[in-house]
C-alpha positions in Angstrom: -27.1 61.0 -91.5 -27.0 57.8 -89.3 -23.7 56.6 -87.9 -22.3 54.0 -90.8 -19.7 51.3 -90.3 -17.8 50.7 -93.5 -15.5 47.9 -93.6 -12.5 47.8 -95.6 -13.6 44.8 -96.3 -16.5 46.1 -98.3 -13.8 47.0 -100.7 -12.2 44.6 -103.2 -9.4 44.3 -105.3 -9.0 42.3 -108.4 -5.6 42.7 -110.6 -4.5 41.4 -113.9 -1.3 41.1 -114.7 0.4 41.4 -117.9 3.9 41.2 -119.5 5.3 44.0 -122.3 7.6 42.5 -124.0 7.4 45.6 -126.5 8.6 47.5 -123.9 10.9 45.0 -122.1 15.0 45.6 -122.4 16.0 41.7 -121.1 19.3 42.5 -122.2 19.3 45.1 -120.3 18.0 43.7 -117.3 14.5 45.6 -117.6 11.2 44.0 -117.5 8.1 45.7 -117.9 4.6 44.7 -116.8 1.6 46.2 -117.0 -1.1 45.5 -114.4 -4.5 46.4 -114.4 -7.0 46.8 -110.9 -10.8 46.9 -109.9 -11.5 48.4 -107.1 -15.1 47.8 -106.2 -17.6 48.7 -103.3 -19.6 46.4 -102.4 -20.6 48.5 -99.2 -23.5 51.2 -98.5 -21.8 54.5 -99.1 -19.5 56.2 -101.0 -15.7 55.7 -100.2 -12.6 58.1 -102.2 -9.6 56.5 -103.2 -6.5 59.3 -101.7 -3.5 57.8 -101.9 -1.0 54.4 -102.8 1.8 52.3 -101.3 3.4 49.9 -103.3 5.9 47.5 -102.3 7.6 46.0 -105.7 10.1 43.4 -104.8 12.0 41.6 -107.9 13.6 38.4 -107.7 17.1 39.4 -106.4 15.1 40.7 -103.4 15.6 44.4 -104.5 12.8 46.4 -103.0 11.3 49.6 -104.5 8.9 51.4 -102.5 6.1 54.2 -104.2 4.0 56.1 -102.2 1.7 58.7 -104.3 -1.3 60.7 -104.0 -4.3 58.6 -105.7 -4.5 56.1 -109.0 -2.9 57.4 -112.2 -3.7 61.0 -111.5 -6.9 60.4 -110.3 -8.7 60.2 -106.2 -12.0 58.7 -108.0 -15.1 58.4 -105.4 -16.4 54.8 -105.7 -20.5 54.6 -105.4 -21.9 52.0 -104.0 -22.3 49.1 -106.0 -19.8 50.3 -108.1 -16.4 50.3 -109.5 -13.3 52.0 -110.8 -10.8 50.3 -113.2 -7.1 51.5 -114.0 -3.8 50.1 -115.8 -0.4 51.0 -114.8 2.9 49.9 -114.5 6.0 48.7 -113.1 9.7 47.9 -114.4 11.9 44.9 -112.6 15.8 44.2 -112.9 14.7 40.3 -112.8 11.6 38.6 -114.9 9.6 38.1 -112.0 8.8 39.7 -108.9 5.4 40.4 -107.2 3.7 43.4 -105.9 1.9 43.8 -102.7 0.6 47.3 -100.9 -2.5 49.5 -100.1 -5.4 51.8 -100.6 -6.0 54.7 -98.4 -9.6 55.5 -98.3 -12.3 57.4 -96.7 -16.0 57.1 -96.4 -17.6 60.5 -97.9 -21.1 60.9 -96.3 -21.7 63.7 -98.5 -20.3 65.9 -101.0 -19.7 69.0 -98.5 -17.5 66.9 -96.3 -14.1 68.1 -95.7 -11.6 65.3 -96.2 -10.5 66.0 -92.9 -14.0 65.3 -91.5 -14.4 61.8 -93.6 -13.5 58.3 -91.6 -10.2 57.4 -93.3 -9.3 53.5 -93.1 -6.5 51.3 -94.6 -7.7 48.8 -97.6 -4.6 45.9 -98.1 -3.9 45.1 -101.4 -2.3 41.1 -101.3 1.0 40.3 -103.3 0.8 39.5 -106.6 3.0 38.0 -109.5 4.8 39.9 -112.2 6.3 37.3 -114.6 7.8 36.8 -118.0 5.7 34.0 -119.7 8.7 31.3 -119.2 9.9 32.8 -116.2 7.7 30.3 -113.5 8.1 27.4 -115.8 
C-alpha cells in the first residue's frame, strides 16, 4: 500500500452536553452530566480509537484526571467517511466545570497490522462546558 499521511486533523469531534438532574445530589455537592461525542473521519483510511485522557476541572478549580483504554469499553475502528457516537459521564463538586482532553489513534492500513506496526498520532479534544441550566446565567 502507498505511503498515506493522515492528519489528526482529518478527525473531528463534536460533543453535546447535557445535565442529569435525576441523577444530580446538589445538596450534596454532586452534579452529574452526561455528554455525548462524534468522532468522525473525514480522511482516506481507517483510523482505531485506543485510548482517553480527560482533564475534568470543576469550578473550585479541583482537577480530576482519567486516562483509560478506549470509549466506554470499546477501541472502535472509524472507516472513512464514517463515524462512531458514544454517551458517557462525569460528576462535579460545583454546577459547572468544563472538560478538555484527547484521542489516541492509529491509522490501520489493514486488518493484519499489528498495533505496534500502525502510525499512532495524538487527536486534541477542546474544553467544553458542563453546566446546571441556571448555573451561567
Amino acid at each position: 500500500m502507498d505511503n498515506i499521511i493522515f492528519k489528526p486533523s482529518q478527525v473531528n469531534i463534536d460533543v453535546v452536553t447535557t445535565y442529569l438532574p435525576s441523577h444530580s445530589r446538589p445538596e450534596s455537592d454532586q452534579y452529574t452530566f452526561a455528554y455525548t461525542i462524534t468522532i468522525s473521519n473525514s480522511g482516506e483510511v481507517p483510523v482505531q480509537l485506543l485510548s482517553r485522557h480527560w482533564i475534568i476541572t470543576d469550578a473550585n478549580n479541583s482537577v480530576q484526571e482519567v486516562r483509560g483504554e478506549g470509549v466506554v469499553g470499546e477501541q472502535p475502528v472509524i472507516a472513512p467517511g464514517a463515524s462512531f457516537r458514544y454517551t458517557s459521564g462525569a460528576t462535579l463538586a460545583t454546577p459547572a466545570g468544563c472538560m478538555e482532553g484527547a484521542y489516541f489513534m492509529v491509522v490501520r492500513d489493514s486488518d493484519d497490522e499489528s498495533l505496534e506496526e500502525a502510525s499512532e498520532f495524538e487527536v486534541p479534544i477542546p474544553a467544553f462546558s458542563l453546566h446546571t441550566p441556571k448555573a451561567l446565567h
